[in-house]
C-alpha positions as CSV (number, residue, x, y, z in Angstrom):
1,X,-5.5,-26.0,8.5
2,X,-8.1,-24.1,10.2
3,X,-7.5,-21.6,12.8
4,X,-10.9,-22.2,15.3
5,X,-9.6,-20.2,18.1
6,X,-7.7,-18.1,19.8
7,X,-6.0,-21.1,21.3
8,X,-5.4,-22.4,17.8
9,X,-3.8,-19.2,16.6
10,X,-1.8,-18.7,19.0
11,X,-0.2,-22.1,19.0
12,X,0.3,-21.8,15.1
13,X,2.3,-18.3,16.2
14,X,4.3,-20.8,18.7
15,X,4.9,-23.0,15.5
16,X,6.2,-20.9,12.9
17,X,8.1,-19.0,16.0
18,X,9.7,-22.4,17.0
19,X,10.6,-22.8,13.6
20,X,12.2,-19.5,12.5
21,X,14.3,-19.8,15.9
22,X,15.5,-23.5,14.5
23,X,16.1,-22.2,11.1
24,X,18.7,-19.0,12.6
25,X,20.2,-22.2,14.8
26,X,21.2,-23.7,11.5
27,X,21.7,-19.6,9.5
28,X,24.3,-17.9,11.9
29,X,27.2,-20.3,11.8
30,X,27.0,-19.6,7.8
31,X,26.8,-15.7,8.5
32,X,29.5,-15.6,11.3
33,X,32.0,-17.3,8.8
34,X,30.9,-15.3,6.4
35,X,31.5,-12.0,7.9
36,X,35.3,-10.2,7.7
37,X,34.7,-7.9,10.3
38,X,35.7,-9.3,13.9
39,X,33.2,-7.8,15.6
40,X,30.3,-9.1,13.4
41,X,31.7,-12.7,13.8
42,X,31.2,-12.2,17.4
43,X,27.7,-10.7,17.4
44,X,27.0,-13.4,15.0
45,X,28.2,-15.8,17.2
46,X,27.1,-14.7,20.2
47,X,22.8,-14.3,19.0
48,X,23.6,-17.4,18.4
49,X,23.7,-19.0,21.5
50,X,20.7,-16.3,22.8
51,X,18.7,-18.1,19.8
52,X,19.1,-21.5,21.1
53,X,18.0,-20.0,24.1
54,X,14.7,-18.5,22.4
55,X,14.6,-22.4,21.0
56,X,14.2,-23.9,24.7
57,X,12.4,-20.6,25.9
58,X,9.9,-21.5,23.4
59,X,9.4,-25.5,24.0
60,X,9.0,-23.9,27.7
61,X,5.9,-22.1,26.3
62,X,4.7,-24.9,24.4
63,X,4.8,-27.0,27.8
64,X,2.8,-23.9,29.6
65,X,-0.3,-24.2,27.3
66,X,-0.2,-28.2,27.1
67,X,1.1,-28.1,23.6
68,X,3.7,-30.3,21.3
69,X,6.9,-28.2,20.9
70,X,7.1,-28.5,17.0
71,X,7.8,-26.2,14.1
72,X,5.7,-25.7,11.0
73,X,7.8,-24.3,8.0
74,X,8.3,-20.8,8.5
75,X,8.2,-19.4,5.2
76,X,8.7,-15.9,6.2
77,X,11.8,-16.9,7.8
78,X,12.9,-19.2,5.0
79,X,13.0,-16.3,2.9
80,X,15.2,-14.4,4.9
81,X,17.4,-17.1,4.9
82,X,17.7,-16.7,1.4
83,X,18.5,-13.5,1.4
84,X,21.3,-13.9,4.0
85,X,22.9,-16.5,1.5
86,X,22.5,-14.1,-1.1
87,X,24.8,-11.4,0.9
88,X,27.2,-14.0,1.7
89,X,27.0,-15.4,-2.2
90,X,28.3,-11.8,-2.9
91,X,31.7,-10.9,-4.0
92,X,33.2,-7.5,-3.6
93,X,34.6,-5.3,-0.7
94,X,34.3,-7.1,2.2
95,X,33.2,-3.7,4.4
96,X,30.1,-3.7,1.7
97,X,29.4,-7.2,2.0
98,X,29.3,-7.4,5.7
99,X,27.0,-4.3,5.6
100,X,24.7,-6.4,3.5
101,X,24.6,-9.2,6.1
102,X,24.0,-6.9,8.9
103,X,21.3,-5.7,6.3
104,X,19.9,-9.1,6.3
105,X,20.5,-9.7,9.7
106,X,18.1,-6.9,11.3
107,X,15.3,-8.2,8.6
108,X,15.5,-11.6,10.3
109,X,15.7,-9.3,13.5
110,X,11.9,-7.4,12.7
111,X,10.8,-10.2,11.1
112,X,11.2,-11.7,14.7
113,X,10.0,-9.0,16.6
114,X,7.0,-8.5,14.9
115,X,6.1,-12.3,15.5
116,X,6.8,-11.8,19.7
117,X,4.8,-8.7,19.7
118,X,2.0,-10.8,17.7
119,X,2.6,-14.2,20.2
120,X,2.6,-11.6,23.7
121,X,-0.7,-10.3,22.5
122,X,-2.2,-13.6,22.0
123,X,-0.9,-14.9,25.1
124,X,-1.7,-11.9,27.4
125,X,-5.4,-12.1,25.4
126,X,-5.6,-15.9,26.8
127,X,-3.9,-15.1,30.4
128,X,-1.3,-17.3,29.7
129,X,1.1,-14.7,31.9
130,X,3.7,-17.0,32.6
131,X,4.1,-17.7,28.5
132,X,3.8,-13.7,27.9
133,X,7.0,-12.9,30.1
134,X,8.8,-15.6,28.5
135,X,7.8,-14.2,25.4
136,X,8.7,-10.8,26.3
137,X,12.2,-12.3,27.7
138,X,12.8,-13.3,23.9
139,X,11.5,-10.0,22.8
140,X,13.6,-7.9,24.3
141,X,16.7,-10.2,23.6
142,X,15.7,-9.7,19.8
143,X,15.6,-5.8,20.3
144,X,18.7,-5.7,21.7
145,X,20.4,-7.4,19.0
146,X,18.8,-5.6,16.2
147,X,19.8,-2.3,18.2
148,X,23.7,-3.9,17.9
149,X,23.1,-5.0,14.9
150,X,22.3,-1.3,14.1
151,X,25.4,0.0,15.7
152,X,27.8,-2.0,13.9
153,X,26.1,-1.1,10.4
154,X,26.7,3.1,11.6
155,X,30.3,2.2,12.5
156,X,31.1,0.3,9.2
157,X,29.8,2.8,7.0
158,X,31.9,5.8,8.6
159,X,34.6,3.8,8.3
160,X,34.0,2.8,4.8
161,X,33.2,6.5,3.8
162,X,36.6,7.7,4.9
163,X,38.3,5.0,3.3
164,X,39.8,5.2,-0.4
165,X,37.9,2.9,-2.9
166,X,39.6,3.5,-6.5
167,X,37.4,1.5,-7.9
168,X,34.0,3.2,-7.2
169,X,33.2,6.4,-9.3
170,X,35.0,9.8,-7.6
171,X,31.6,11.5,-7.3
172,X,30.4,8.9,-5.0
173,X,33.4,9.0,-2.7
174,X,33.0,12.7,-2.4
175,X,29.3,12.7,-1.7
176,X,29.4,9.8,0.8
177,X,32.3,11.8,3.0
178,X,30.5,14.9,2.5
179,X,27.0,13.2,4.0
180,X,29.1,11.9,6.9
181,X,30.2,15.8,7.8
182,X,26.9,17.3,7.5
183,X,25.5,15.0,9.6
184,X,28.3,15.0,12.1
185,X,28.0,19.4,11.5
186,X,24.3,18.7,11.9
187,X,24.5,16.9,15.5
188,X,26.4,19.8,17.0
């Protein structure tokens, strides 16, 4: 396909958007069963419903600019998909392997961001203000889960550094709680 305008390229942005929204409609059911750490489920579950939000926000936008509200394949996203199903694929310590779907979760999370920032720009370049604050509504919504996201991942790990794990190497243990108090020593 061939991108002839702005117009153009910011619809295709709405497209692969749209799609990468769809695709985490179908992704966080799989990552909310997947995680073993109750709070996770529920920040799992709860984006969500936010993300099927983004879904109508978006067919909203497509309706502002006199558009179709359909998805091209996302490939970026489908990628990150993958990756999401390789964390929950994994076996092992379940405090690890929910770290490594918060990990894959706050990929998705940029990933996402980035394309809002891109889509605001394009929309704010055409004057399409009532699509940018949508836009921006979704933005900020993305943010704030990557910033939870975030929060959960610093509270695991401290957890999982003061825990006993015989069967990683002693060294390790010993260096991972001694990181944690520095950097606790270090904030005061």
């Amino acid at each position: 396909m061939k991108i002839a305008s702005i117009e153009s390229l910011f619809e295709e942005n709405l497209k692969d958007l749209y799609d990468a929204e769809k695709q985490m409609v179908r992704a966080l059911p799989k990552l909310a069963k997947a995680a073993t750490f109750e709070d996770l489920t529920q920040v799992f579950l709860e984006h969500l419903a936010v993300t099927k939000t983004h879904v109508d926000r978006l067919e909203k936008v497509f309706e502002l600019v006199s558009a179709k509200p359909k998805g091209k394949t996302c490939e970026g996203m489908k990628g990150l998909v993958a990756e999401g199903q390789e964390a929950i694929a994994q076996e092992g310590d379940d405090s690890l392997r929910d770290m490594m779907l918060i990990g894959a979760a706050k990929r998705v999370e940029h990933y996402e961001i980035a394309g809002y920032q891109a889509a605001i720009l394009l929309a704010e370049a055409l004057a399409y203000d009532e699509a940018a604050d949508l836009l921006r509504q979704t933005l900020a919504e993305e943010e704030e889960a990557d910033g939870i996201l975030g929060g959960l991942c610093v509270q695991l790990t401290k957890t999982y550094a003061l825990e006993p794990h015989p069967e990683a190497d002693s060294n390790q243990k010993g260096r991972a709680r001694d990181t944690t108090r520095t950097r606790t020593a270090g904030a005061r």
